[in-house]
N, C-alpha and C positions, 0 to 999 in steps of 0.2 A: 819431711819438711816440717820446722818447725815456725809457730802463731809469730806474727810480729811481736817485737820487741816494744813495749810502751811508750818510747820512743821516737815510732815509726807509727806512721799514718798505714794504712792498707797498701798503697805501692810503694810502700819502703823508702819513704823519703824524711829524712831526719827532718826533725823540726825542732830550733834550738830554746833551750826554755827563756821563757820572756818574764824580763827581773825589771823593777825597778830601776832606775840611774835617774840621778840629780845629777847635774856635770854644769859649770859655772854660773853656778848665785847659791847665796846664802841658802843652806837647808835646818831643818830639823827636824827628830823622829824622837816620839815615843810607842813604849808598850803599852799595852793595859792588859789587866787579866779578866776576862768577861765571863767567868766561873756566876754563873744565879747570885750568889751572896755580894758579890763586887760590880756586877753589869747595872746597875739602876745607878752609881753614880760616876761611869766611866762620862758618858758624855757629855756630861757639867767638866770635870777635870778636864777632860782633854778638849774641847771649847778654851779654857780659862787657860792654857797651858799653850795655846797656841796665838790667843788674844797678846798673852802675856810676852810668845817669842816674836811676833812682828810688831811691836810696843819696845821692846829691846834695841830690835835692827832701823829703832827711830822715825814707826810709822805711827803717826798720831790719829788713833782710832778710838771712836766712842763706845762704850762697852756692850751696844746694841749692835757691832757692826754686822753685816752679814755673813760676814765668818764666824762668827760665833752660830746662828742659828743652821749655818750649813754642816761645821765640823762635828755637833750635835746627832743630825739628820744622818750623818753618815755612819757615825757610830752604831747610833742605832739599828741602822739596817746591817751593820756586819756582825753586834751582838745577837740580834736574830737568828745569823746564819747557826750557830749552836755551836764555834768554836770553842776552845779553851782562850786565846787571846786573839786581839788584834792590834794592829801596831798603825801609829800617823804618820805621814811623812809630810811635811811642810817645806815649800820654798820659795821666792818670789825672785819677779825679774824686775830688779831697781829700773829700767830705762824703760819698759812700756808700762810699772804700776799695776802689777798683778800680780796674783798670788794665788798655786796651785796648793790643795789639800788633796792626798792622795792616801786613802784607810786601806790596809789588806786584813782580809779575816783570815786566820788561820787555822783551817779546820773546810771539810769540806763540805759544800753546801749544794743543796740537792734543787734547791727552791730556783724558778727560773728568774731572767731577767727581769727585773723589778721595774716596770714604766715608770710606776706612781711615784718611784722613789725620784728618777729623772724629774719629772714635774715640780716633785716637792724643791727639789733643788734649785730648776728654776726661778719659783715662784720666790724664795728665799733671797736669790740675785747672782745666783750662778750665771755666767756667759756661758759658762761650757761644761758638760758636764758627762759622765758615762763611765758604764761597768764593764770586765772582763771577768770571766772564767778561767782558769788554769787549768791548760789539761793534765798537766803534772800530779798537782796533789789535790786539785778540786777548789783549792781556796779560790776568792773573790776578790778582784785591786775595783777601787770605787774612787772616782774623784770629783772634783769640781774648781774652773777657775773660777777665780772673781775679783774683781776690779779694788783698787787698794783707793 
């Protein structure tokens, strides 16, 4: 007999990998490389980079808004995890005036579910906010809504 397949949970029941999908409204993603020499100023850029894409899609936002200090807050906590990169995904629902930021770290991360980071999120002006694990390759998906 041989060990389950990675795949497979202990009673051999597929579990299928869980990906990201944006599927109708405006999205955007980038990279960043969070290599030590380039991580201290991933989360200013990609703050400014996503101010800049719902600024585009015609949402008149004041440069303090709280997506900026949440896209930041999130960075940060996936630069922690000790990847080589992590990547944003941005998207918003024109008819309820929201807008999801969704950061995956890529690279696997040992360190547990982060409360503080929830809180922090909160307190920043997240509605809604939470992390997953991957049991695939270990990486982190971390997101936060918030009101446009």
């Amino acid at each position: 007999m041989e060990p389950p397949r990675p795949d497979r949970d202990p009673a051999g029941v597929v579990r299928p990998r869980v990906r990201a999908r944006i599927a109708n409204r405006r999205a955007g993603n980038w990279a960043y490389d969070t290599a030590p020499w380039a991580a201290s100023s991933v989360p200013k850029r990609a703050s400014r980079a996503v101010l800049d894409r719902l600024r585009s899609w015609g949402h008149r936002l004041p440069e303090q808004h709280p997506v900026v200090g949440v896209t930041a807050r999130l960075l940060r906590a996936a630069v922690a995890d000790g990847g080589r990169r992590a990547s944003v995904h941005l998207a918003d629902q024109e008819r309820d005036g929201q807008v999801v930021v969704l950061v995956l770290s890529h690279g696997p991360s040992g360190a547990p579910e982060d409360e503080e980071l929830l809180r922090d999120l909160a307190r920043l002006g997240a509605v809604s906010a939470g992390t997953e694990n991957s049991r695939d390759d270990g990486s982190r998906r971390r997101w936060a809504v918030l009101e446009l």
